[in-house]
C-alpha positions as CSV (number, residue, x, y, z in Angstrom):
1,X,62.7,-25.2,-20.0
2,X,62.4,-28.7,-20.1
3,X,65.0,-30.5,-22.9
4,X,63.4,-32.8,-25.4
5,X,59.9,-31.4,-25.4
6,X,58.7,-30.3,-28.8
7,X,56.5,-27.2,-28.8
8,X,53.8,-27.2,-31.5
9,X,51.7,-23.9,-32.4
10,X,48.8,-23.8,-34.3
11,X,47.5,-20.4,-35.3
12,X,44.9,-21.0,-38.1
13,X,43.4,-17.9,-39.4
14,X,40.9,-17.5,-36.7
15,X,41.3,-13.4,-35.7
16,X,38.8,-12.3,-33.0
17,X,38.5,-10.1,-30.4
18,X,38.4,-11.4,-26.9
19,X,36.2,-8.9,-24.9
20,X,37.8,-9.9,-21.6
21,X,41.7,-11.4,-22.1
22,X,42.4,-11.9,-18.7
23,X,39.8,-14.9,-18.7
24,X,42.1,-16.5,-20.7
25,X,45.5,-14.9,-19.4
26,X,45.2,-15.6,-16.2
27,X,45.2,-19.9,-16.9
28,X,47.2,-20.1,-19.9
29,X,50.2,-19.3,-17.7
30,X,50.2,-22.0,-15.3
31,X,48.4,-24.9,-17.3
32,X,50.3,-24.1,-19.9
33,X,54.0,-24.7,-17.9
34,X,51.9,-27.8,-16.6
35,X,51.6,-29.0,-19.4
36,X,55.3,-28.6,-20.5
37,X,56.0,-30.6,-16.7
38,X,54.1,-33.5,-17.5
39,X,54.8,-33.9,-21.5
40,X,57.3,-37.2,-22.5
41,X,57.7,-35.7,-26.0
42,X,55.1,-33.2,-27.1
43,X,53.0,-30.0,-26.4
44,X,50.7,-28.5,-28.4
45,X,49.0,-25.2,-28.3
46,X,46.3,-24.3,-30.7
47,X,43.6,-21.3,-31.0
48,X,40.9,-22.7,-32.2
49,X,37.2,-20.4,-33.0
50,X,36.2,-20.1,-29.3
51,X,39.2,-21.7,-27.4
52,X,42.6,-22.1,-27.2
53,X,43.5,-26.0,-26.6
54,X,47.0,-27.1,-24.6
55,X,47.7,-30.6,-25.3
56,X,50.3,-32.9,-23.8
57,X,51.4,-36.6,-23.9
58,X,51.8,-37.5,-20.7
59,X,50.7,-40.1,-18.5
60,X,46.8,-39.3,-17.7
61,X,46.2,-37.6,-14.7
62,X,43.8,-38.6,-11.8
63,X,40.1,-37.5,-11.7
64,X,41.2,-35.4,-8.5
65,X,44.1,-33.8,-10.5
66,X,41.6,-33.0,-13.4
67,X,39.3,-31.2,-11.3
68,X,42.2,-29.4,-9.8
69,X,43.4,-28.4,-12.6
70,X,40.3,-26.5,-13.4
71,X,39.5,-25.3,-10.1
72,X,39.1,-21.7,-10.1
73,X,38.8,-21.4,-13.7
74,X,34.9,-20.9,-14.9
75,X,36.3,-20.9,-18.3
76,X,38.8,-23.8,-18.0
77,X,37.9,-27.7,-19.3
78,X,40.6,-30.7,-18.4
79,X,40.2,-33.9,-20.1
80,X,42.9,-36.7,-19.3
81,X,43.1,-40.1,-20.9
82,X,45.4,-42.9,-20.7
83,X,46.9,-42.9,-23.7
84,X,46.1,-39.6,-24.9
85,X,47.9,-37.4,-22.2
86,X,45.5,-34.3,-21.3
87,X,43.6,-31.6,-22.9
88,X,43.0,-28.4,-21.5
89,X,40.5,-25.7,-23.3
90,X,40.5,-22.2,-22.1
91,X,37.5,-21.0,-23.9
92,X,36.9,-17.5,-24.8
């Protein structure tokens, strides 16, 4: 737990079936508490029609950190900007 960090959900009314939920188990977990690490003030988590996107506010990570991120994931996209903190999709 990390004090001071708001947690925002965002379940629009998207129900579907995901044929194999460990694809997206398996990385939610750890870029997920990432996220929640590197966050100033904010995290958001949203399900969206064919992902579910983690957001944070903190400081933009390096390219090397990005790919990282992402590494080992086939179903994992990172995008960090300064300014912007980083996005991570975990697509169905």
């Amino acid at each position: 737990e990390k004090r001071g960090v708001r947690f925002n959900l965002d379940f629009p009314d998207v129900t579907r079936r995901i044929e194999r939920p460990s694809l997206v188990r398996k990385p939610l977990e750890p870029l997920l508490g990432g996220a929640v690490e590197r966050a100033q003030k904010e995290v958001s988590l949203t399900v969206a029609r064919d992902c579910i996107v983690v957001r944070d506010d903190g400081v933009a990570l390096a390219p090397a950190k990005v790919a990282e991120l992402s590494e080992g994931f086939e179903n994992v996209k990172v995008r960090s900007r300064v300014g912007f903190g980083t996005e991570i999709k975990i697509f169905f």
